[in-house]
mmCIF file of the N, C-alpha and C atoms, coordinates in Angstrom:
data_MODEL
# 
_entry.id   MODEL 
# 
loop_
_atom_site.group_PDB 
_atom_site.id 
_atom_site.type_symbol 
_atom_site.label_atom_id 
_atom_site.label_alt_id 
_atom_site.label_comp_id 
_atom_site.label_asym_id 
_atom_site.label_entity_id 
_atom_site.label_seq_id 
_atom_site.pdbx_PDB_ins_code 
_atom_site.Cartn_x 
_atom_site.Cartn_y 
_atom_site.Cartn_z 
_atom_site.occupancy 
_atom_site.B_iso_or_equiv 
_atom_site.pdbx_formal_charge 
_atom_site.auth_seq_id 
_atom_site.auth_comp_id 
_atom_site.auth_asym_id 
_atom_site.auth_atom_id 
_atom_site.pdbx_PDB_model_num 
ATOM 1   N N  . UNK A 1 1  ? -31.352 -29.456 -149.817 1.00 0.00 ? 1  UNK A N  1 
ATOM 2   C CA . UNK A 1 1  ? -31.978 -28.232 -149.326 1.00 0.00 ? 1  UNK A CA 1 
ATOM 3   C C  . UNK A 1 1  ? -32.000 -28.243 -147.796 1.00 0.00 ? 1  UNK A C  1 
ATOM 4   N N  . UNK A 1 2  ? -31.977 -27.052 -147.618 1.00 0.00 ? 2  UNK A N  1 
ATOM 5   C CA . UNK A 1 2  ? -32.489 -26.731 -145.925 1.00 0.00 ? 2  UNK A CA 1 
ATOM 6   C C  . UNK A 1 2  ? -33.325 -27.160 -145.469 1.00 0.00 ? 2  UNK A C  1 
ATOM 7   N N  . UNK A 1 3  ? -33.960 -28.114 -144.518 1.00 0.00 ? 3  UNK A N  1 
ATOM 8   C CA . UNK A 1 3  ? -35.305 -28.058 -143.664 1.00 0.00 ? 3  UNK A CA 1 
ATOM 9   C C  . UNK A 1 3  ? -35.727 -26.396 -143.287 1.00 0.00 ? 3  UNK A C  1 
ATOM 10  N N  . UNK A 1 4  ? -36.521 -26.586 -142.820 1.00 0.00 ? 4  UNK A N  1 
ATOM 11  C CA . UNK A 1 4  ? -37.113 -25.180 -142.210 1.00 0.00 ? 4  UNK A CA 1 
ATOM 12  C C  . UNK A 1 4  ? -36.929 -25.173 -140.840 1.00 0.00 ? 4  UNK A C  1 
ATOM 13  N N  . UNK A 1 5  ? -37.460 -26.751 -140.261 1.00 0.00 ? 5  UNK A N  1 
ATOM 14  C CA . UNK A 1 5  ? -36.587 -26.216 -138.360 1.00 0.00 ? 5  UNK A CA 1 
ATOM 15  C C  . UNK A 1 5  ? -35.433 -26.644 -138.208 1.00 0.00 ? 5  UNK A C  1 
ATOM 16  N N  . UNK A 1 6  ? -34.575 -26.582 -139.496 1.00 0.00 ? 6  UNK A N  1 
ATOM 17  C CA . UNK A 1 6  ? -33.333 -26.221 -139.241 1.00 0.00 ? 6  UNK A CA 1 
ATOM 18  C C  . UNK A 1 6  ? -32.983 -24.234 -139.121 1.00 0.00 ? 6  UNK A C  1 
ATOM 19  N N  . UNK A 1 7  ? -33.606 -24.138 -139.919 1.00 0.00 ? 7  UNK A N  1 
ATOM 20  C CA . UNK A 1 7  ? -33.145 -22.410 -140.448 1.00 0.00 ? 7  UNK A CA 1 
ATOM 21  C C  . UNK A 1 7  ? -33.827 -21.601 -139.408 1.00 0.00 ? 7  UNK A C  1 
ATOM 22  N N  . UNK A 1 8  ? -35.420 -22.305 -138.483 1.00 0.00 ? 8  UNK A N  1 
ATOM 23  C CA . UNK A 1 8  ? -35.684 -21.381 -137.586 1.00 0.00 ? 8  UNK A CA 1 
ATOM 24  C C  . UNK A 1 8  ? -34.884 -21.248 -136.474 1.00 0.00 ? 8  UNK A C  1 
ATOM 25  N N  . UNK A 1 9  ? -34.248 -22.904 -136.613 1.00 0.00 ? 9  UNK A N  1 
ATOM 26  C CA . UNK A 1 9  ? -33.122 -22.866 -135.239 1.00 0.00 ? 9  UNK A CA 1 
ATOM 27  C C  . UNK A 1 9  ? -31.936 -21.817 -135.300 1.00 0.00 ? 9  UNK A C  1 
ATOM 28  N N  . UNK A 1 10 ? -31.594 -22.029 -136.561 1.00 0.00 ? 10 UNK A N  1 
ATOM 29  C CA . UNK A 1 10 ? -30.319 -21.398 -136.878 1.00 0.00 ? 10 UNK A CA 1 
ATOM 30  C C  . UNK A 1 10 ? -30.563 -19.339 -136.904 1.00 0.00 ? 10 UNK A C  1 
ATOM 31  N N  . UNK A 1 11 ? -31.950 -19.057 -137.240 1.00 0.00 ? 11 UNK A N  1 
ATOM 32  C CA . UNK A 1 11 ? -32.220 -17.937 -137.270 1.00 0.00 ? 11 UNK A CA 1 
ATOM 33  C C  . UNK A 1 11 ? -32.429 -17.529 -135.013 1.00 0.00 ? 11 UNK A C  1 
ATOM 34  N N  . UNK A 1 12 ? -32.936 -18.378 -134.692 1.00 0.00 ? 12 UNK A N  1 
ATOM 35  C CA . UNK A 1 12 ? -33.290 -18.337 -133.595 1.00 0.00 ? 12 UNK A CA 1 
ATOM 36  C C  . UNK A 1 12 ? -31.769 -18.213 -132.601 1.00 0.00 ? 12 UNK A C  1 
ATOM 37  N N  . UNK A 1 13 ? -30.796 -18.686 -132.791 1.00 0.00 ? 13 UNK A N  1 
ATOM 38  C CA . UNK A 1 13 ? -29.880 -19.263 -132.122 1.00 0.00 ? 13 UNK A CA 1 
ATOM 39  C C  . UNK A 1 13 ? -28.689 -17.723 -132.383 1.00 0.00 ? 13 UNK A C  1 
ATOM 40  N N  . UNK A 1 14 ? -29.086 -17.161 -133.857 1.00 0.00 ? 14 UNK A N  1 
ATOM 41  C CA . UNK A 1 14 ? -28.315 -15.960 -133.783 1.00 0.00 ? 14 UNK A CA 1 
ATOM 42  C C  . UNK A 1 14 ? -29.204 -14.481 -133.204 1.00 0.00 ? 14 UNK A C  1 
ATOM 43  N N  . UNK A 1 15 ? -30.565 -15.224 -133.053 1.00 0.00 ? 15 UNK A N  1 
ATOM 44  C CA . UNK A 1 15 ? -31.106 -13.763 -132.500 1.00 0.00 ? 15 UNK A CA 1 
ATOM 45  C C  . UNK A 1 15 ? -30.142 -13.722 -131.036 1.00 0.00 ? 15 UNK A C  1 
ATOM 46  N N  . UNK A 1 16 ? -30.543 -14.778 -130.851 1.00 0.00 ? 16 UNK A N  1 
ATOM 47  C CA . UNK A 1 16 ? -30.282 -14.700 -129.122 1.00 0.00 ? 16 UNK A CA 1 
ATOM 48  C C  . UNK A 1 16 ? -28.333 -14.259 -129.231 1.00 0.00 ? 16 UNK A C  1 
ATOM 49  N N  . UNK A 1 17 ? -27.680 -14.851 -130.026 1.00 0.00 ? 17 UNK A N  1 
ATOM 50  C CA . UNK A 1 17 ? -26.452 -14.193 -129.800 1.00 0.00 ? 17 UNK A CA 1 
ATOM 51  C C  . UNK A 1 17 ? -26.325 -12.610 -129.817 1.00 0.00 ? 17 UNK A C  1 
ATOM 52  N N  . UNK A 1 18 ? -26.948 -12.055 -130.976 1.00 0.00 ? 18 UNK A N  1 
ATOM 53  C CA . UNK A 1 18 ? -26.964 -10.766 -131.234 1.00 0.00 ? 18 UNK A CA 1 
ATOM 54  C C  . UNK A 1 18 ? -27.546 -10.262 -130.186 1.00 0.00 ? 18 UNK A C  1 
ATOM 55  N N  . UNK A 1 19 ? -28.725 -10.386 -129.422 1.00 0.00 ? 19 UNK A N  1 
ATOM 56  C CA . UNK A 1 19 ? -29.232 -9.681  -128.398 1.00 0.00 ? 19 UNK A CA 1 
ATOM 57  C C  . UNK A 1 19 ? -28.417 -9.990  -127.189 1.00 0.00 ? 19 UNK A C  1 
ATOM 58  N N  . UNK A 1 20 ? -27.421 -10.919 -126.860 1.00 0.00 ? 20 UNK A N  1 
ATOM 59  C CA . UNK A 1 20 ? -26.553 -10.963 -126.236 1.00 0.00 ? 20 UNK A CA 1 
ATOM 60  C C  . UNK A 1 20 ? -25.634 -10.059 -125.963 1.00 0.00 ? 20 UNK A C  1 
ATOM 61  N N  . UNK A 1 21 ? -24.863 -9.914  -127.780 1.00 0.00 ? 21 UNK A N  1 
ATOM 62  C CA . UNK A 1 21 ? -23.883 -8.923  -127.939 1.00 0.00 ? 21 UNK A CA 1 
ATOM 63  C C  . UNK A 1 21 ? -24.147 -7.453  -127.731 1.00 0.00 ? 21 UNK A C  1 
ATOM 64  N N  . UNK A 1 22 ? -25.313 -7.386  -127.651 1.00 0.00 ? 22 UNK A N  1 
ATOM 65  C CA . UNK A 1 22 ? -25.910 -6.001  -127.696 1.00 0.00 ? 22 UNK A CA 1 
ATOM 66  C C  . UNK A 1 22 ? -25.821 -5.231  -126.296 1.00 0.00 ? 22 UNK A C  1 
ATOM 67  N N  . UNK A 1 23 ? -26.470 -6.329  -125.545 1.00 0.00 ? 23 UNK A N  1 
ATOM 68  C CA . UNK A 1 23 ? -26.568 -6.178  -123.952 1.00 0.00 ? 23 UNK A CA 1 
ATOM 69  C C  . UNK A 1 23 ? -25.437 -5.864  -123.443 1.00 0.00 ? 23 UNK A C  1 
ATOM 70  N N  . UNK A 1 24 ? -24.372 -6.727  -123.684 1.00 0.00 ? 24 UNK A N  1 
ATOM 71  C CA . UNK A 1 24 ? -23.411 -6.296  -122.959 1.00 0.00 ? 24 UNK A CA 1 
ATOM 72  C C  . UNK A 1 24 ? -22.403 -5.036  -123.662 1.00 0.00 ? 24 UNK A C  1 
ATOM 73  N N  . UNK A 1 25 ? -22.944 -4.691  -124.876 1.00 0.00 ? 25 UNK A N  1 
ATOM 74  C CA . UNK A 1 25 ? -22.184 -3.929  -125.661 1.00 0.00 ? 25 UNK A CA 1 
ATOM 75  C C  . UNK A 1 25 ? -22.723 -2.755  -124.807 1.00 0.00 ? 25 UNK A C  1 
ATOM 76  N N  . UNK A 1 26 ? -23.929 -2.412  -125.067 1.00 0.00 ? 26 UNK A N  1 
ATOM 77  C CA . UNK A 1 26 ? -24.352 -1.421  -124.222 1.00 0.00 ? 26 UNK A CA 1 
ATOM 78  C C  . UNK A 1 26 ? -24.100 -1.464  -122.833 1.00 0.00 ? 26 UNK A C  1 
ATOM 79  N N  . UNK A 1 27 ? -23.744 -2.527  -122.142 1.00 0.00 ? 27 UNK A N  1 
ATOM 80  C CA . UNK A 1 27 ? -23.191 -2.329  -120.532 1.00 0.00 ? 27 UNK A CA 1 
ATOM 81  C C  . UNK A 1 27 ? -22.268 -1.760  -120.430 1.00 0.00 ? 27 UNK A C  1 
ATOM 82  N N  . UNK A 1 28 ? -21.217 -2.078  -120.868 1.00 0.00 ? 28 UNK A N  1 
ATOM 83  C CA . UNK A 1 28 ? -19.832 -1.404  -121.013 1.00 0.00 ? 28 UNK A CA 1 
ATOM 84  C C  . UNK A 1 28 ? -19.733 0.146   -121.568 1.00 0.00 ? 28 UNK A C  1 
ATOM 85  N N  . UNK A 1 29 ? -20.329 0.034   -122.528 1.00 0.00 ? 29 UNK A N  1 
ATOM 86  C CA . UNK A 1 29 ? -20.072 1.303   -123.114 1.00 0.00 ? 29 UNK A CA 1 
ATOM 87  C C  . UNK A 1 29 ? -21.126 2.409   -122.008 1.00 0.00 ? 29 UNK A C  1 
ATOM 88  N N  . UNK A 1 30 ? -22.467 2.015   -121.394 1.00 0.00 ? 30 UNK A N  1 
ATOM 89  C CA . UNK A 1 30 ? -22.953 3.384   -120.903 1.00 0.00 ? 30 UNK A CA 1 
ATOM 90  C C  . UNK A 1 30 ? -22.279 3.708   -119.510 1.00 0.00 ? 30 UNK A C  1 
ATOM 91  N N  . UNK A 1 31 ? -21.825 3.263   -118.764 1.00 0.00 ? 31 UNK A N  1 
ATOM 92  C CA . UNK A 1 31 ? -20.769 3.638   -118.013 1.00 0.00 ? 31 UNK A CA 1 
ATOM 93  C C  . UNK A 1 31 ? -19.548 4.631   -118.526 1.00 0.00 ? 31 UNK A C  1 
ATOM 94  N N  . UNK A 1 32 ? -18.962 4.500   -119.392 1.00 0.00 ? 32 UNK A N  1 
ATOM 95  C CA . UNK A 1 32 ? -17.902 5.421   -119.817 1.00 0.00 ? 32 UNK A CA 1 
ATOM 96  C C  . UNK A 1 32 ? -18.658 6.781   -120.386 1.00 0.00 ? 32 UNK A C  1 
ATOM 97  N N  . UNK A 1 33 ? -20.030 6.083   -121.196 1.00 0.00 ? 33 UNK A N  1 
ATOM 98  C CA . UNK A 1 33 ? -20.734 7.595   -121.514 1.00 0.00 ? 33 UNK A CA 1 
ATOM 99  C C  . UNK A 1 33 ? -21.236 8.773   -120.315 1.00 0.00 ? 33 UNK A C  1 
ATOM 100 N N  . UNK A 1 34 ? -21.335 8.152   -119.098 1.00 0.00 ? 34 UNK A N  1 
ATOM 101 C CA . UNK A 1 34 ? -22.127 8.529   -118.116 1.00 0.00 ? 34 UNK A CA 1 
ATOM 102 C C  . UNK A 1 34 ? -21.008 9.177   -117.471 1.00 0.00 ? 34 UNK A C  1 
ATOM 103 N N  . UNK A 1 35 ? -19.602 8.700   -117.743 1.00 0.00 ? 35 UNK A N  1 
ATOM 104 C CA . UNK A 1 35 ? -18.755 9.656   -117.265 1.00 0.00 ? 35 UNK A CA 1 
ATOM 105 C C  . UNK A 1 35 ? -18.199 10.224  -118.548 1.00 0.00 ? 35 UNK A C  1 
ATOM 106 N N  . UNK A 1 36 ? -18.280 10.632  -119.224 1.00 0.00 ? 36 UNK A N  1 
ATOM 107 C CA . UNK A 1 36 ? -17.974 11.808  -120.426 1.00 0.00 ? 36 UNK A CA 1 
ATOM 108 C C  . UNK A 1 36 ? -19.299 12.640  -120.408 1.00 0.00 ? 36 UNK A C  1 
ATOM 109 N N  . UNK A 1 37 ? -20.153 12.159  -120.111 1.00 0.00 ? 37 UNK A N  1 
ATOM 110 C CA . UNK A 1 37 ? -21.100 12.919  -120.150 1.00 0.00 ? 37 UNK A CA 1 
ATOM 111 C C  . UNK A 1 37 ? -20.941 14.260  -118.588 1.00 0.00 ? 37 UNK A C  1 
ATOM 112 N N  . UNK A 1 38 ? -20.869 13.515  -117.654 1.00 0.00 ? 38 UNK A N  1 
ATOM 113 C CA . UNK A 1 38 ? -20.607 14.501  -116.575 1.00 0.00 ? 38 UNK A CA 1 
ATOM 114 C C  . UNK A 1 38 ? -19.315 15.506  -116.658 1.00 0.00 ? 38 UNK A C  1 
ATOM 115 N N  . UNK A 1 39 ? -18.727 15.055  -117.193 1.00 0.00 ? 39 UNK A N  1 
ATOM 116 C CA . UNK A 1 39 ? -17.223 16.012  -117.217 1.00 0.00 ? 39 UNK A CA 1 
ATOM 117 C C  . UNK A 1 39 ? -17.531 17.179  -118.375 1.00 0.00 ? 39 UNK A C  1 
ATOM 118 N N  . UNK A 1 40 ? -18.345 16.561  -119.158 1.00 0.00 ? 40 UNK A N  1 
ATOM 119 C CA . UNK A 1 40 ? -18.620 17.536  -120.362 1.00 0.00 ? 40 UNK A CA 1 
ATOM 120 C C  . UNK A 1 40 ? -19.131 18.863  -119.639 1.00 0.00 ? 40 UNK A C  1 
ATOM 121 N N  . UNK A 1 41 ? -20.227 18.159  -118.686 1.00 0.00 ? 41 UNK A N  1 
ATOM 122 C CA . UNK A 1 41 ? -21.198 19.030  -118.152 1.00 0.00 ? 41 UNK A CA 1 
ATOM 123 C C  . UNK A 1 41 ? -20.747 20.024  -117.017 1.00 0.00 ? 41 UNK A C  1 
ATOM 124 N N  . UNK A 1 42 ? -19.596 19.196  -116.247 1.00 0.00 ? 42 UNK A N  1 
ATOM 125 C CA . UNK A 1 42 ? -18.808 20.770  -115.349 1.00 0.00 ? 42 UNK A CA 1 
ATOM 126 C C  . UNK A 1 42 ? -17.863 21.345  -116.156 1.00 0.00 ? 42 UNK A C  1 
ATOM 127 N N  . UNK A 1 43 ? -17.519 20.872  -117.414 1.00 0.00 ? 43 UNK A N  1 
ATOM 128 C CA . UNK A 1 43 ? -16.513 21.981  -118.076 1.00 0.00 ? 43 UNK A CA 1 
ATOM 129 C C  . UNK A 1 43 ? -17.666 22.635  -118.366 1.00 0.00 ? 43 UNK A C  1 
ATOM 130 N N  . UNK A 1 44 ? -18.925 22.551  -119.334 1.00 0.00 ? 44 UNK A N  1 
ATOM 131 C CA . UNK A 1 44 ? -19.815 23.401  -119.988 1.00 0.00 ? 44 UNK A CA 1 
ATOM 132 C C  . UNK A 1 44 ? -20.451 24.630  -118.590 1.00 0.00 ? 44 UNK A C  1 
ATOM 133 N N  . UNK A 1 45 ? -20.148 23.982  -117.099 1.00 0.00 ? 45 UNK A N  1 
ATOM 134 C CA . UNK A 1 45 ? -21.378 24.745  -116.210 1.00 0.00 ? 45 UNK A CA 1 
ATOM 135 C C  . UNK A 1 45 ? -19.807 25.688  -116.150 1.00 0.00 ? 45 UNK A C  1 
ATOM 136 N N  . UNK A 1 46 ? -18.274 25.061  -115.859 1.00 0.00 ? 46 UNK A N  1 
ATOM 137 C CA . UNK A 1 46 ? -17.525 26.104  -115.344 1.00 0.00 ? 46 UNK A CA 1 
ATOM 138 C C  . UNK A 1 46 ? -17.572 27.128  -116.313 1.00 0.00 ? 46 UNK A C  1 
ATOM 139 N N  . UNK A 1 47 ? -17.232 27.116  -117.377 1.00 0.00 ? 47 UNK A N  1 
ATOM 140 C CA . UNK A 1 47 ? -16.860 27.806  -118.413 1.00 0.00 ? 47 UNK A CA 1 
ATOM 141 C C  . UNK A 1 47 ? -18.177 28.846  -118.632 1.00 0.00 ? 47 UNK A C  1 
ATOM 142 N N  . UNK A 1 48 ? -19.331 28.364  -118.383 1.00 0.00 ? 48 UNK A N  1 
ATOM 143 C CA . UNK A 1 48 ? -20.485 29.370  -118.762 1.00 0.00 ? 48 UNK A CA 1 
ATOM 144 C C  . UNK A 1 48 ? -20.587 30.412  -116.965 1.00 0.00 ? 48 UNK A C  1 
ATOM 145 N N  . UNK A 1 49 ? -20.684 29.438  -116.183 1.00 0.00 ? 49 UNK A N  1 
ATOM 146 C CA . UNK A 1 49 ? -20.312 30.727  -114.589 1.00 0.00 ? 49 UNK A CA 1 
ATOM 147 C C  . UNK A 1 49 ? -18.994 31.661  -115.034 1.00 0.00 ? 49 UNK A C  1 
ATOM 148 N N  . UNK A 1 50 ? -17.828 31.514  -115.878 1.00 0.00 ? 50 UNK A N  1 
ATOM 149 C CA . UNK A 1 50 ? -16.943 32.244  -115.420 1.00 0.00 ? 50 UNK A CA 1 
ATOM 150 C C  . UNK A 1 50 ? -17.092 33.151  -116.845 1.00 0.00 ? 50 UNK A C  1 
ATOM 151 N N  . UNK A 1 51 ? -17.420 32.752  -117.949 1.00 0.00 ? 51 UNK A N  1 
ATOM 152 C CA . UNK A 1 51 ? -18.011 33.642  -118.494 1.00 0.00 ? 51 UNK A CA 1 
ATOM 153 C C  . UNK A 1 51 ? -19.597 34.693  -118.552 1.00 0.00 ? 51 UNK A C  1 
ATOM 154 N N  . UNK A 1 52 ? -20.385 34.684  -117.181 1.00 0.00 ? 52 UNK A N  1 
ATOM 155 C CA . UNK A 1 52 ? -20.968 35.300  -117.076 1.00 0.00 ? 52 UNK A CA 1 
ATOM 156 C C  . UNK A 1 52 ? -20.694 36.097  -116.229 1.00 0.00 ? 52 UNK A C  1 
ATOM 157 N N  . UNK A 1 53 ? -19.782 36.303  -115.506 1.00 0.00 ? 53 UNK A N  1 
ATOM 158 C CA . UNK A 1 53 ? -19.353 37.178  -114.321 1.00 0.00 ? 53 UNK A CA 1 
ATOM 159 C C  . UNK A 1 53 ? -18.329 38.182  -115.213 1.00 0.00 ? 53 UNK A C  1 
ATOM 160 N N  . UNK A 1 54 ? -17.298 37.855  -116.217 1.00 0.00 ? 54 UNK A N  1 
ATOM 161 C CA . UNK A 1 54 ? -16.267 38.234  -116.514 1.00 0.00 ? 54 UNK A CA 1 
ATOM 162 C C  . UNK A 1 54 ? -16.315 38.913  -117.721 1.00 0.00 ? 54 UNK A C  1 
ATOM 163 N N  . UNK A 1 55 ? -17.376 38.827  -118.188 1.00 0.00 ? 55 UNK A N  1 
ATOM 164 C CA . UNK A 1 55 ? -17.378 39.263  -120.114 1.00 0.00 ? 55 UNK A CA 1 
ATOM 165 C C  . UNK A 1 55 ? -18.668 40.799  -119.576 1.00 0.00 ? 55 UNK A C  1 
ATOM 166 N N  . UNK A 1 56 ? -18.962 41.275  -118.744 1.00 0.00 ? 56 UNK A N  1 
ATOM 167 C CA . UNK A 1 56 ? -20.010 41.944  -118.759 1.00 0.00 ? 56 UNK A CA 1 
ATOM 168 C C  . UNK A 1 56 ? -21.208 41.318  -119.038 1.00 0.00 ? 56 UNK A C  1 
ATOM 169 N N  . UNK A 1 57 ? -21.150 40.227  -119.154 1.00 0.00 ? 57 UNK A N  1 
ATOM 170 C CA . UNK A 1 57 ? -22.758 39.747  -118.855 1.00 0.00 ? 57 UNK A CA 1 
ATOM 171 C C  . UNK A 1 57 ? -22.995 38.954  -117.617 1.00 0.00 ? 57 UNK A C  1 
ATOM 172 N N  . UNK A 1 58 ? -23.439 40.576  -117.361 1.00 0.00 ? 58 UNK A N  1 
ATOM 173 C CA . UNK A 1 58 ? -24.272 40.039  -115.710 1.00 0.00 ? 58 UNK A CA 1 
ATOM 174 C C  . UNK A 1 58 ? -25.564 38.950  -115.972 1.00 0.00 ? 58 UNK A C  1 
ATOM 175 N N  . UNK A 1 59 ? -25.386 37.871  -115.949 1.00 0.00 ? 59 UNK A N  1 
ATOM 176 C CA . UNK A 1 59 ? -26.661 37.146  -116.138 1.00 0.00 ? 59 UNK A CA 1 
ATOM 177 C C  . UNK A 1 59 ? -27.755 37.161  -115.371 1.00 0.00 ? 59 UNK A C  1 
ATOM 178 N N  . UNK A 1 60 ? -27.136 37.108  -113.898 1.00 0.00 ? 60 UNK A N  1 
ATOM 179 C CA . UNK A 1 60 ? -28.274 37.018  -113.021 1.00 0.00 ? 60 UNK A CA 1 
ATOM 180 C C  . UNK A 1 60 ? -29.050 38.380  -112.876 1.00 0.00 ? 60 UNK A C  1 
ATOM 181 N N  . UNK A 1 61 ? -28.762 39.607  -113.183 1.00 0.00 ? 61 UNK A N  1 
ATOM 182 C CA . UNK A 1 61 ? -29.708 40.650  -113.433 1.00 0.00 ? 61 UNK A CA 1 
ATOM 183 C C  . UNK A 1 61 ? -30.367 40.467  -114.008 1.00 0.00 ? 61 UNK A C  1 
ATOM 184 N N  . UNK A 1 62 ? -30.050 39.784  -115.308 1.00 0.00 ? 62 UNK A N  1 
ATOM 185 C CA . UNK A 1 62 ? -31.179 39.931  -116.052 1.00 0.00 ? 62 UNK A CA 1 
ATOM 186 C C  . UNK A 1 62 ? -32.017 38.773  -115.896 1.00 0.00 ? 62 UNK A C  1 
ATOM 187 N N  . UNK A 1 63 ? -31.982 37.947  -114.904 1.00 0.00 ? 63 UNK A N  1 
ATOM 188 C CA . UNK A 1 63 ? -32.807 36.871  -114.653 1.00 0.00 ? 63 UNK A CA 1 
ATOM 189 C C  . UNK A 1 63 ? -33.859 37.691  -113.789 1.00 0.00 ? 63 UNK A C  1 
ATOM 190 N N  . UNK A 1 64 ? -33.333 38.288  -112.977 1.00 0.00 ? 64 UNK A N  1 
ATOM 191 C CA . UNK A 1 64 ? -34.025 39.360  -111.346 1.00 0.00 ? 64 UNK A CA 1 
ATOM 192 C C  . UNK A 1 64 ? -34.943 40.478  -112.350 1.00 0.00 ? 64 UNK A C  1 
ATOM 193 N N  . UNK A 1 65 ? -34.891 40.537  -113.518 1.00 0.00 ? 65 UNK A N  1 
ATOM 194 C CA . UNK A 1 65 ? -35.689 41.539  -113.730 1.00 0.00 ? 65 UNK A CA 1 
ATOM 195 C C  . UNK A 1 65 ? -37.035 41.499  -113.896 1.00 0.00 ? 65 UNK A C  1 
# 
């Protein structure tokens, strides 16, 4: 059979890997989100300015009212 401070080691020894893998999983990856995220956001701002000037919806009137 197992000891027990064998299995806390062994439970202990994969926390710390997993919270390892995690850390840097999330390092890498929120950088690339942080730029998909901005590009999303000037296609979504161009596309909504040039459809409010061009489709008859004056937006900003109806903000001024």
């Amino acid at each position: 059979m197992i000891d027990k401070r064998a299995l806390v080691i062994g439970v202990l020894i994969g926390l710390v890997f997993g919270l390892i893998g995690v850390l840097v999983t999330f390092y890498f990856t929120t950088e690339g989100m942080k730029t998909k995220q901005a590009e999303a956001y000037d296609l979504g701002l161009a596309e909504g300015l040039k459809r409010s000037g061009t489709d008859g919806i004056n937006i900003s009137s109806h903000m001024l009212q």
